[in-house]
MIDO-643391 format. One record per residue (C-alpha): residue in three letters; x, y, z. Coordinates in Angstrom, 3 decimals. Layout:
{residuo = Ala | u = X | v = Y | w = Z};
...
END
This chain:
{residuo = Unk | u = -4.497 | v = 4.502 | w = -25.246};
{residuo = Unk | u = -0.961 | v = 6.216 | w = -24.567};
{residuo = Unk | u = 0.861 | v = 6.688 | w = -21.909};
{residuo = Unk | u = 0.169 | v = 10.279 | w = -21.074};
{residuo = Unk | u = -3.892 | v = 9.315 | w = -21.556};
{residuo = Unk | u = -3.182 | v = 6.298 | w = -19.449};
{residuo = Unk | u = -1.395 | v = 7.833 | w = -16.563};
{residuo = Unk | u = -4.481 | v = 10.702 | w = -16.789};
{residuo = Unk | u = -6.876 | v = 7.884 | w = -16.412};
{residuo = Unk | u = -5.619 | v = 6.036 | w = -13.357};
{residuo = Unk | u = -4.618 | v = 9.034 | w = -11.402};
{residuo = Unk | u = -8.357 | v = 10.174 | w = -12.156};
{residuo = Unk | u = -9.651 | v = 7.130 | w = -10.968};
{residuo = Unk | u = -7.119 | v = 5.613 | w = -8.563};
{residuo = Unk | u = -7.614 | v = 8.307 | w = -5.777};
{residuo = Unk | u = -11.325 | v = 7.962 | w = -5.557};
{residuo = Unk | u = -11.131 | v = 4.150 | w = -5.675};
{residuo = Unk | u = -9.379 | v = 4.415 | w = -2.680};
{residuo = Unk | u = -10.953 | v = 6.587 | w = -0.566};
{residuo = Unk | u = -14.073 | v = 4.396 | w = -1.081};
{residuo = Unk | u = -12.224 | v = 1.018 | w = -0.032};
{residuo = Unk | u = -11.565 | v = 2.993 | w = 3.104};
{residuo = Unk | u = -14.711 | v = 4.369 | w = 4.027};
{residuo = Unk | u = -16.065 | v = 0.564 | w = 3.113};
{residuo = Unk | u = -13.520 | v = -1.496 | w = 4.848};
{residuo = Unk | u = -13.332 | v = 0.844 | w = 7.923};
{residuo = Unk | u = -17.023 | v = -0.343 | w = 8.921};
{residuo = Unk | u = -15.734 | v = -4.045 | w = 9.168};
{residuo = Unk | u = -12.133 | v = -2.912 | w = 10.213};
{residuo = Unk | u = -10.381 | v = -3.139 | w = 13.998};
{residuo = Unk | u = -7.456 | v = -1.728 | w = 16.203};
{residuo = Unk | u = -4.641 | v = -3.926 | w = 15.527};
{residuo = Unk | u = -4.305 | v = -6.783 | w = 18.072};
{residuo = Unk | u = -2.230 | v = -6.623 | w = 20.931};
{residuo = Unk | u = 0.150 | v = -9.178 | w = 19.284};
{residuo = Unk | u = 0.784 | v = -7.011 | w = 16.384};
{residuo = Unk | u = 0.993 | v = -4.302 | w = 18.172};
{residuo = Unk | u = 3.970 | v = -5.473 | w = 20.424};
{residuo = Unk | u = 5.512 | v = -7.108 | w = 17.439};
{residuo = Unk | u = 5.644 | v = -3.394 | w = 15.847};
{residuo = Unk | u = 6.123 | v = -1.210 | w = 18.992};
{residuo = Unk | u = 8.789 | v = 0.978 | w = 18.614};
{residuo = Unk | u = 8.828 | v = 0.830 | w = 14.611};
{residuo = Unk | u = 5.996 | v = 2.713 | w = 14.753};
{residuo = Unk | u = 5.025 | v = 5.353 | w = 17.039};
{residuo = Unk | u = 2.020 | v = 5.059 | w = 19.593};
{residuo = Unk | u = -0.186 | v = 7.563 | w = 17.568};
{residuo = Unk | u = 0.392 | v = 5.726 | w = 14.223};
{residuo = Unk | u = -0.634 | v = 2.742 | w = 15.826};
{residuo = Unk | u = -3.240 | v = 3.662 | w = 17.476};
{residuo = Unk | u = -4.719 | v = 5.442 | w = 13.918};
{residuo = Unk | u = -4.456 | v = 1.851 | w = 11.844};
{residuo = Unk | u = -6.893 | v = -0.400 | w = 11.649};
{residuo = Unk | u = -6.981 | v = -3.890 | w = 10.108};
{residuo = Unk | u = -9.596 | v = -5.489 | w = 8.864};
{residuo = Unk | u = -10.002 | v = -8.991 | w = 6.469};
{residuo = Unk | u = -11.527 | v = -10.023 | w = 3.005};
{residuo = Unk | u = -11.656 | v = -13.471 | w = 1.312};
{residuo = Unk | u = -10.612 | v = -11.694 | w = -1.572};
{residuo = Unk | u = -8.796 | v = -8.005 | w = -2.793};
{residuo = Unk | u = -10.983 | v = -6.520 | w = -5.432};
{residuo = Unk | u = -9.239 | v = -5.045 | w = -9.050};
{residuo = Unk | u = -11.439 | v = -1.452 | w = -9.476};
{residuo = Unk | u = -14.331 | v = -1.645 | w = -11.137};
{residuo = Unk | u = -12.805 | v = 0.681 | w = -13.785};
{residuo = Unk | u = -10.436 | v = -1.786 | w = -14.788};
{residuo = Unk | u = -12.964 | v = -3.373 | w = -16.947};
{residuo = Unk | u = -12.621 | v = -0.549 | w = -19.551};
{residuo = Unk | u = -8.791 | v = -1.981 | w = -19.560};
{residuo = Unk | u = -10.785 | v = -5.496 | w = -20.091};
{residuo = Unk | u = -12.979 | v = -3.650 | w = -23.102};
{residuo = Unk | u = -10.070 | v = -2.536 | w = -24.831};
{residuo = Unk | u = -8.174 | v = -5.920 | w = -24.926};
{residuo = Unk | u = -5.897 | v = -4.206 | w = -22.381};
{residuo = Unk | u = -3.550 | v = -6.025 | w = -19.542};
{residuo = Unk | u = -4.720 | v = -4.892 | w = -16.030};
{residuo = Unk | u = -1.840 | v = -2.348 | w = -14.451};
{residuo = Unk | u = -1.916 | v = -4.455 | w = -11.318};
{residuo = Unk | u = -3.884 | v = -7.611 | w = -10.065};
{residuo = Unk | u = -4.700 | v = -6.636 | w = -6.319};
{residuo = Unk | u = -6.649 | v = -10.275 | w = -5.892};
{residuo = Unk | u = -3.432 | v = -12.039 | w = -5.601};
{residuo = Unk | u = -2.133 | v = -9.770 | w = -2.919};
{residuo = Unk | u = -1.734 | v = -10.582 | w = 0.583};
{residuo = Unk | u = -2.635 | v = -7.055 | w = 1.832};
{residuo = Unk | u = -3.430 | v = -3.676 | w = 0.749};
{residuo = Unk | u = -3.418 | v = -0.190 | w = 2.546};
{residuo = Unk | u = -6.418 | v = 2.385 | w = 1.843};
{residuo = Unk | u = -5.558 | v = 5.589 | w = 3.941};
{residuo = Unk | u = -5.678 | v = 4.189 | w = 7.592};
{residuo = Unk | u = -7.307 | v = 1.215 | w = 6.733};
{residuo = Unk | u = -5.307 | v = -1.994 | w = 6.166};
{residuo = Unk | u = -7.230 | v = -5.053 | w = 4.492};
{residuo = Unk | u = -5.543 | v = -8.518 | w = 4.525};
{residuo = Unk | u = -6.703 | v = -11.039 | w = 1.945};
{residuo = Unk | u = -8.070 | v = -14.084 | w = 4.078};
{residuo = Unk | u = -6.256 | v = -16.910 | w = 1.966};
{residuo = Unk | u = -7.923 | v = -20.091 | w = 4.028};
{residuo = Unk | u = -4.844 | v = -20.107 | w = 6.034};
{residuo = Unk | u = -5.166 | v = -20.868 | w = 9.493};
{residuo = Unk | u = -3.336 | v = -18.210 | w = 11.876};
{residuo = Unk | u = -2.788 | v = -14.642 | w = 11.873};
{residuo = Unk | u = -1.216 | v = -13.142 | w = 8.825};
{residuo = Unk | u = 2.778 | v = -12.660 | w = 9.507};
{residuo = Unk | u = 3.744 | v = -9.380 | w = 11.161};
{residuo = Unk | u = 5.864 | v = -9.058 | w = 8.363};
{residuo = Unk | u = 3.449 | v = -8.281 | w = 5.847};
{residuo = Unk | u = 0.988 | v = -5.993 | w = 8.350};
{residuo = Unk | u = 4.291 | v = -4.285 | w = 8.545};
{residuo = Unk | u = 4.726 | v = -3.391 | w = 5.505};
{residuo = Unk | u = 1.538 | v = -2.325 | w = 5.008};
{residuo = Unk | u = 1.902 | v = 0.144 | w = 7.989};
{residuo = Unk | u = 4.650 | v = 1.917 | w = 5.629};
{residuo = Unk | u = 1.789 | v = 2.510 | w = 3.473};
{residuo = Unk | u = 0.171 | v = 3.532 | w = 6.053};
{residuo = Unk | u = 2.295 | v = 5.990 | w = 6.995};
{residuo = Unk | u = 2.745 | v = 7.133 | w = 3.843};
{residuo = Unk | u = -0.255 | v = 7.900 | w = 3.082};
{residuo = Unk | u = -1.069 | v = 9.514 | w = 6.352};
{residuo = Unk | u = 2.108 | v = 11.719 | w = 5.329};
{residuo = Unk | u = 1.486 | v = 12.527 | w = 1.360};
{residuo = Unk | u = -2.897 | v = 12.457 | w = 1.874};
{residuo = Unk | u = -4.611 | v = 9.649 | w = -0.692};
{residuo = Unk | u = -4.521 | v = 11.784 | w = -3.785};
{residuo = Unk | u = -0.622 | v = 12.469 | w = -3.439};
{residuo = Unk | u = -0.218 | v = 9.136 | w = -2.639};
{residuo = Unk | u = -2.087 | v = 7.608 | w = -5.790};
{residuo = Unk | u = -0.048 | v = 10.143 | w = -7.830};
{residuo = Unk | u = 2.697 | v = 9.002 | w = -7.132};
{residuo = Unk | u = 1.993 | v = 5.210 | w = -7.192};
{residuo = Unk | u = 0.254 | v = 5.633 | w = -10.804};
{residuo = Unk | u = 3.018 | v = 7.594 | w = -12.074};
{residuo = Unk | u = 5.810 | v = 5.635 | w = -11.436};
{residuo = Unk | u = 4.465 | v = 2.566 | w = -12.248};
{residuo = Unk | u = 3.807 | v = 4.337 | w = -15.492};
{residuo = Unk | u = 6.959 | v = 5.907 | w = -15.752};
{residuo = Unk | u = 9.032 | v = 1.915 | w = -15.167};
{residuo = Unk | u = 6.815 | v = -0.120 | w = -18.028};
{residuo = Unk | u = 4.411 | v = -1.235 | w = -14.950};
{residuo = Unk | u = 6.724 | v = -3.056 | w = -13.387};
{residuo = Unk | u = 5.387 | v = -3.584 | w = -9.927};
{residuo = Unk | u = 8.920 | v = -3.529 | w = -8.132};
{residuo = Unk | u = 9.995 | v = -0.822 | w = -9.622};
{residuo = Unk | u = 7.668 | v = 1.825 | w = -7.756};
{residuo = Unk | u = 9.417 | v = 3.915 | w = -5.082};
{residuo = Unk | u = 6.975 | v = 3.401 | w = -2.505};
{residuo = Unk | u = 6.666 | v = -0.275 | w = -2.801};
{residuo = Unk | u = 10.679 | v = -0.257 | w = -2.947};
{residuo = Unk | u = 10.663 | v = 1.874 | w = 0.229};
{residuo = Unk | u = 8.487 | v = -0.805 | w = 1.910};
{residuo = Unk | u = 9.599 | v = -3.778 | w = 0.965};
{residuo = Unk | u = 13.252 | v = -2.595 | w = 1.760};
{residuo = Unk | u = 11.931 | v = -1.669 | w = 5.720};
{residuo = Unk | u = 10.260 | v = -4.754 | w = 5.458};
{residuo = Unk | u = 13.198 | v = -7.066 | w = 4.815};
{residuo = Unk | u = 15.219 | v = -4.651 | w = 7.602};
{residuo = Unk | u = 12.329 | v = -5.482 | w = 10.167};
{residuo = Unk | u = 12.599 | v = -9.430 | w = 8.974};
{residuo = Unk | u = 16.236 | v = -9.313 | w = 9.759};
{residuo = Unk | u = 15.885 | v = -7.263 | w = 13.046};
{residuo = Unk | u = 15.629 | v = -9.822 | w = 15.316};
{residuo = Unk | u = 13.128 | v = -7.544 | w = 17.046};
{residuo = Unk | u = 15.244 | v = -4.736 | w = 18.018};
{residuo = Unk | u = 13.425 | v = -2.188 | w = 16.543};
{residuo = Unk | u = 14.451 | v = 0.768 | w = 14.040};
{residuo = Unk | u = 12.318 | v = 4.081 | w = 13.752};
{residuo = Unk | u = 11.194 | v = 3.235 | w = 10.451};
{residuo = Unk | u = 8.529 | v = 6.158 | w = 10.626};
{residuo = Unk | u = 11.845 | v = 8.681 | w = 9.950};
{residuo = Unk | u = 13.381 | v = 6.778 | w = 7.496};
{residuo = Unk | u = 9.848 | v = 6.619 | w = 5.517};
{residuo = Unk | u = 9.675 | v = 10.469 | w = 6.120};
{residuo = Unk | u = 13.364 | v = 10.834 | w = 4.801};
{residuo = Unk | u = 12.731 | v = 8.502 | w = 1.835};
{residuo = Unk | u = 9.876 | v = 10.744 | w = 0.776};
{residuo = Unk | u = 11.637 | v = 14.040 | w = 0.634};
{residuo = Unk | u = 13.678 | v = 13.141 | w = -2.138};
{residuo = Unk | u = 11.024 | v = 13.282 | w = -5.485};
{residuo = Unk | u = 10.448 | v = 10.561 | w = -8.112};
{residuo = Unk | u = 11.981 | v = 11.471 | w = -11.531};
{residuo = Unk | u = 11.379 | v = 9.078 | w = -14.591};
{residuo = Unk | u = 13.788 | v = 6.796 | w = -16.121};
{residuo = Unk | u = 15.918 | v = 8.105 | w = -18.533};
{residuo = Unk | u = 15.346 | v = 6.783 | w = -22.115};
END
């Protein structure tokens, strides 16, 4: 499969995928606690915190139409089962690792830029641009502008000491300027 056929597929596919993982996880899903909550107050506006919810799986499924990938002798684009968290629309889902205690605040807070992105570009802008840029820098996970954006606010909130930044601007500011590809 090339690229172009590739990117087709998983933008195609990506955007429905997670639309269902929302409407499934929301059922089980709850308001953030009160603990996260304060932890995040004042990164985050009231409404946006007020619109998440969290919720908890022993496990982060890969799409079910990654087994065509599978078929074809193909690597996987990304393996979501080793991930700590992932954001569907509103709808945060923490992978339950069979560690006691709450997941850090860290990671629900970057998820919450997700979150907010999302809530900004809509689910089928947002897989867009995920799918394409991972495309676009040879899959490399790191690489993709809005997993840069949120692990950069998340290291800023690490090192904040809890005096919080309006992170919700500097995600909206971060998303007016477009993706282009790598030059060759």
């Amino acid at each position: 499969m090339d690229l172009e056929t590739l990117v087709a597929f998983l933008v195609d596919n990506a955007g429905p995928w997670i639309s269902e993982q929302r409407e499934r996880h929301l059922e089980t899903s709850g308001s953030l606690p009160d603990t996260t909550r304060a932890a995040l107050r004042g990164y985050f506006e009231p409404e946006t915190l007020d619109r998440a919810r969290i919720g908890s799986a022993s496990l982060i499924e890969n799409p079910p139409f990654y087994s065509q990938f599978e078929a074809a002798g193909q690597a996987i684009p990304l393996d979501f089962s080793v991930w700590a968290g992932i954001t569907f629309g509103d709808v945060i889902l923490l992978s339950d690792t069979g560690e006691s205690g709450p997941m850090p605040h860290s990671v629900v807070f970057h998820e919450m830029v997700h979150l907010v992105q999302y809530g900004i570009l809509g689910i089928a802008e947002f897989a867009h641009r995920y799918v394409t840029s991972l495309a676009w820098n040879r899959f490399q996970y790191m690489t993709i502008p809005l997993e840069m954006t949120a692990f950069d606010l998340q290291d800023r909130f690490e090192r904040s000491d809890g005096r919080p930044f309006p992170a919700e601007a500097e995600i909206r500011r971060r998303l007016d300027v477009a993706p282009t590809p790598p030059q060759s």
